[in-house]
N, C-alpha and C positions, 0 to 999 in steps of 0.2 A: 579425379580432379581434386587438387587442395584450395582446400577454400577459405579464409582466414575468417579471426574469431570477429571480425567485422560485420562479416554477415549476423552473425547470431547476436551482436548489439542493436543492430534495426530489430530483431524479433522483441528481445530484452526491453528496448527502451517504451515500450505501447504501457508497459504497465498502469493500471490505475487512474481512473479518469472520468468525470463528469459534469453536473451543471447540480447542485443543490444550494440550499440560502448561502448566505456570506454567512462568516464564520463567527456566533455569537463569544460574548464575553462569559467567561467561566469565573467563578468566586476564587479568586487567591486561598490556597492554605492557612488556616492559621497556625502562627510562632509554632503551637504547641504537635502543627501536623511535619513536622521540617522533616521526618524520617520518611513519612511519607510520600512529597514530593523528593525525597533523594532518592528511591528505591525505584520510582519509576519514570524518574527522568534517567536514570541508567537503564533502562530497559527502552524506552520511547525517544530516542535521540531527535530536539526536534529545536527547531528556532527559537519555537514559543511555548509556553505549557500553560495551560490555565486548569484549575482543580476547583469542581463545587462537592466535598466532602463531609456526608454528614457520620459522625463517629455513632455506636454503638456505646451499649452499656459496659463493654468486659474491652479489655486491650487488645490491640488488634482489632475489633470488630469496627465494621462497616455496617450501616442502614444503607448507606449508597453513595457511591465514587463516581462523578462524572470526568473527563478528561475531555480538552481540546489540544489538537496538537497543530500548530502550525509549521510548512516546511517541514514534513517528517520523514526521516531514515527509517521504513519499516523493512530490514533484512538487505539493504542495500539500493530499494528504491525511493526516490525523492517521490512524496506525492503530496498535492498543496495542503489539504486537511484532512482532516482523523478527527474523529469523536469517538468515544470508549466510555460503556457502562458498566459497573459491576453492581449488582442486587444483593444485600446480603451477606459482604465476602467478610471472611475472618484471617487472617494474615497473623502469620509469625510473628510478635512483637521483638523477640530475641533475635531474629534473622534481619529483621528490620533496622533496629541500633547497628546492626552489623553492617550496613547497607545491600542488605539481598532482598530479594523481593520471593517468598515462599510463600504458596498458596493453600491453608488448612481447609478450607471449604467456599462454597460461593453455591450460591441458589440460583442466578441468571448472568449473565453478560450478552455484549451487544456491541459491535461496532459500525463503522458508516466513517468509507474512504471515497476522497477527491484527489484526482489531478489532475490538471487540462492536461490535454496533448503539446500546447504550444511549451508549459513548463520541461514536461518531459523531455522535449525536442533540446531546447537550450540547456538543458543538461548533461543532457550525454555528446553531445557536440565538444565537451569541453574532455580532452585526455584519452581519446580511441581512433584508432585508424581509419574510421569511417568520418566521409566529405558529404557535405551538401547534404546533409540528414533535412528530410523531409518527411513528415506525418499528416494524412489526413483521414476522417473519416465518414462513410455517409449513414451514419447514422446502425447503422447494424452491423458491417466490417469494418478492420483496420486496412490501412494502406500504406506503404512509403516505400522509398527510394534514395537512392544515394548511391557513393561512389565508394569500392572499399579496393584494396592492391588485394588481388592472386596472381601467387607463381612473380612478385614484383611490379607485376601490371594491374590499370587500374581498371576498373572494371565494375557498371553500370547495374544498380543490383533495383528489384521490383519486388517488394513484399505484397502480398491478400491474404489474412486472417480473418478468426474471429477468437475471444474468448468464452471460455467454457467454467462451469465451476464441477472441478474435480473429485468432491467429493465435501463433506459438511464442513471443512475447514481450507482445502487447495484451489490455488486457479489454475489451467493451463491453457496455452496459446494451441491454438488449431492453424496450421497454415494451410491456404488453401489453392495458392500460387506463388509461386517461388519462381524466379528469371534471372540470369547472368547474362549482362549484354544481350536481351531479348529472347534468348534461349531458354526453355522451361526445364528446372531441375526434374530426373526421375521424379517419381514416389519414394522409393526406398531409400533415399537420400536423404530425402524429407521426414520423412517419418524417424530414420536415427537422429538427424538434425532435435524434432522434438523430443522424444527421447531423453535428449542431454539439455535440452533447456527447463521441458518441464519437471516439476510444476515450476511456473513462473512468479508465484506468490504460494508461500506457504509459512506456516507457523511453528515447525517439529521442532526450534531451538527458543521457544516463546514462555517463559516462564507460569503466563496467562495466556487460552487460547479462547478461540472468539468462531463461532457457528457462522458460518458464511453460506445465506439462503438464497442469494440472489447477484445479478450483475446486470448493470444497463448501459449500452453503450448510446450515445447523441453524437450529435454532427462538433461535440466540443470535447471529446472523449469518453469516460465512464464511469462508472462507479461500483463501487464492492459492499455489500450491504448485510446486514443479520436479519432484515427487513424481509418478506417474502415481496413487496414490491419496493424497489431502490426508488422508484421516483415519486413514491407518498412520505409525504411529510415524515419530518426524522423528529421524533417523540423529545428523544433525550440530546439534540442539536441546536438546542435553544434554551438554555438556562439562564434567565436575568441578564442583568448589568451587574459587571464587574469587570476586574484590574485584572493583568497578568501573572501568572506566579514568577518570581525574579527567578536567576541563574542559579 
């Protein structure tokens, strides 16, 4: 049976997702940080960036780089927030004027991602062959449904997952029922299906990579954490009052 890449955008679009605070204000850059915020708003493509950056004694050096990202492109997924810590890091000053972002050392980092499911859903709706995308979840797997053409015809499809963490830095999607028009796919099917999707998050083209300990899914989707529990309080996801960093 061919099964168009439909199906594998229901798998695709679960990524990322949970219920932690609203998203506090981060300290704007100053003037003198502008390389700064260039080098990783080119790496962090995102609506909004807020930076509380305290500089070190030598160039390049960091005490500590907080990030918020709002509406972030992490590898091709929309997810609503992103928070990213670095402890310690010393950065290229010369790669930096250049606008790259090169990593000479770092002592800690840390991130902590959000995306509802209802975002994700209205995302991927927009530009792929799959109809009536629907997500839901009860709180420990994923679910949805939709309509995608095989063979020309359309045809009624039924996802059950869960997400897994792959390993210190990947996610991968586990499917656990898979249906064409009420029909249950093989296994072996399934299993190449994952195969070519996973990992569904991962970092190997990340200039900065970030230890991923944990994942918690709720009945509003999930979240991806550096955290060993995603749903205790996020340490470095609350930095003061402050303004946006501009464009």
């Amino acid at each position: 049976m061919i099964v168009s890449r439909g199906v594998l955008v229901l798998v695709l679009v679960a990524v990322l997702a949970s219920a932690v605070p609203a998203a506090p204000g981060l300290l704007a850059p100053a003037s003198g940080d502008a390389d700064l915020r260039r080098v990783f708003s080119a790496f962090i493509k995102a609506k909004e960036l807020r930076f509380d950056a305290v500089p070190d004694l030598y160039p390049g050096g960091y005490a500590r780089i907080n990030i918020y990202a709002k509406r972030v492109d992490l590898g091709g997924m929309i997810v609503d927030e992103a928070w990213f810590r670095l402890v310690g890091a010393s950065l290229d000053p010369e790669a930096m004027r250049r606008g790259e972002l090169r990593l000479l050392d770092l002592r800690d980092s840390a991130m902590h991602v959000r995306a509802s499911i209802k975002s994700l859903q209205e995302y991927f709706q927009q530009g792929n062959d799959m109809k009536d995308i629907e997500l839901w979840s009860d709180g420990q797997y994923l679910f949805g449904r939709g309509t995608v053409p095989v063979a020309g015809l359309p045809m009624k499809v039924y996802l059950k997952g869960s997400f897994v963490v792959g390993g210190t830095k990947d996610v991968h999607f586990h499917i656990t029922d898979l249906r064409l028009n009420g029909l249950p796919i093989f296994s072996p099917l399934v299993r190449r299906w994952e195969q070519q999707i996973n990992p569904v998050f991962n970092q190997a083209l990340w200039p900065i990579t970030f230890n991923i300990r944990a994942l918690r899914m709720t009945r509003e989707g999930f979240l991806v954490s550096s955290q060993d529990d995603p749903s205790a309080p996020c340490p470095f996801c609350s930095v003061g009052d402050a303004s946006p960093a501009g464009p």
